[in-house]
C-alpha positions as CSV (number, residue, x, y, z in Angstrom):
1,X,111.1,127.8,80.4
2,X,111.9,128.4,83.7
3,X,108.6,127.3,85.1
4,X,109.5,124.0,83.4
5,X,113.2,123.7,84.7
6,X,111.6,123.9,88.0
7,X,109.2,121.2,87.4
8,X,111.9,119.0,86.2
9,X,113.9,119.2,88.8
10,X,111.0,118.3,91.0
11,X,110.1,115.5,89.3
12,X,113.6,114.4,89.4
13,X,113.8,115.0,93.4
14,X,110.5,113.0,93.5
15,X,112.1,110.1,91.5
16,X,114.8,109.4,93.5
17,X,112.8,109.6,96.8
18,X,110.6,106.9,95.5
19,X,113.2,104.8,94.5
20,X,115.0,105.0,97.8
21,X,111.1,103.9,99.2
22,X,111.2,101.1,96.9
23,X,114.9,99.8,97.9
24,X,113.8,100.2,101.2
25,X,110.6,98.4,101.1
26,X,112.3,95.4,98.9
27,X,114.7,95.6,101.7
28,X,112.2,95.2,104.4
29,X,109.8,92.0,102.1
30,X,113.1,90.4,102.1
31,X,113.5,90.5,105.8
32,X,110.0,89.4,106.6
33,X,110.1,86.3,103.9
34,X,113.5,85.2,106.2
35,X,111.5,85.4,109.3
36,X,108.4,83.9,107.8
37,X,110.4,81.2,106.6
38,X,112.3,80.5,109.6
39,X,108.7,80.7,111.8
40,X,107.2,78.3,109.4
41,X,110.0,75.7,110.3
42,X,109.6,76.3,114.2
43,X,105.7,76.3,113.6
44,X,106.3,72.4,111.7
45,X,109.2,71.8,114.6
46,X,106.5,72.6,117.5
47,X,103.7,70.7,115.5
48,X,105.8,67.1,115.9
49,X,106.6,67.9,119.6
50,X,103.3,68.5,120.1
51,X,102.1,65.4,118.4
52,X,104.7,63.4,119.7
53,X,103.8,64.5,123.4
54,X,100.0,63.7,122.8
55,X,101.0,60.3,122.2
56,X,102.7,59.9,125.2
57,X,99.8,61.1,127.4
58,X,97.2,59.2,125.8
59,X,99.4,55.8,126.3
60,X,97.0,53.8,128.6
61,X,96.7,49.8,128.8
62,X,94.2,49.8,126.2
63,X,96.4,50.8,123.9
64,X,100.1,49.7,125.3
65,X,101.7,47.1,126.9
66,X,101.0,49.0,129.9
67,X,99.0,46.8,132.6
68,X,95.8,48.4,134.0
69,X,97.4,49.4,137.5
70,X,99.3,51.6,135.9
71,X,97.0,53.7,134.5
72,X,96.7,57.1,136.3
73,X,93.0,58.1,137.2
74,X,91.5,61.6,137.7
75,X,91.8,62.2,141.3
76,X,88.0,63.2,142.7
77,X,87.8,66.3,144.2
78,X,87.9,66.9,147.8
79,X,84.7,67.8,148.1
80,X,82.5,65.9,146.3
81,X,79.2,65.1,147.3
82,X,78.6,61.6,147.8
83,X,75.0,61.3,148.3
84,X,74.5,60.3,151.7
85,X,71.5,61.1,153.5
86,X,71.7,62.3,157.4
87,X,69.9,60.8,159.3
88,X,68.5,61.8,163.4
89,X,70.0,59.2,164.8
């Protein structure tokens, strides 16, 4: 009998300690669904930016109002071989 009071009680201890675990972990899925969620609306907030500022760069005069000279062109780099042939003279 006493073997199985001990067992008892240890089965108790153990019973408690998981559900302390359990509160715990609920605890903890509850704070990561807040921050999920709250990512999730920064991720769909960045995603607009994003897309909005893409549209801005690629507005050119082929598709604005814009006229040609206002266009900005790739700058060529400085040194950039431009196929000229030396000559002895």
């Amino acid at each position: 009998m006493n073997r199985l009071d001990k067992m008892e009680s240890t089965l108790e201890n153990t019973k408690i300690e998981h559900k302390i675990e359990i509160s715990h972990l609920n605890d903890k899925i509850d704070s990561l669904e807040k921050e999920n969620s709250a990512l999730k609306i920064e991720n769909t907030r960045l995603k607009d930016d994003n897309e909005r500022l893409r549209r801005i760069i690629n507005n050119d005069s082929s598709n604005s109002s814009l006229p040609p000279s206002k266009d900005i062109k790739p700058s060529k780099a400085a040194n950039e071989f431009n196929h000229r042939i030396k000559t002895k003279k």
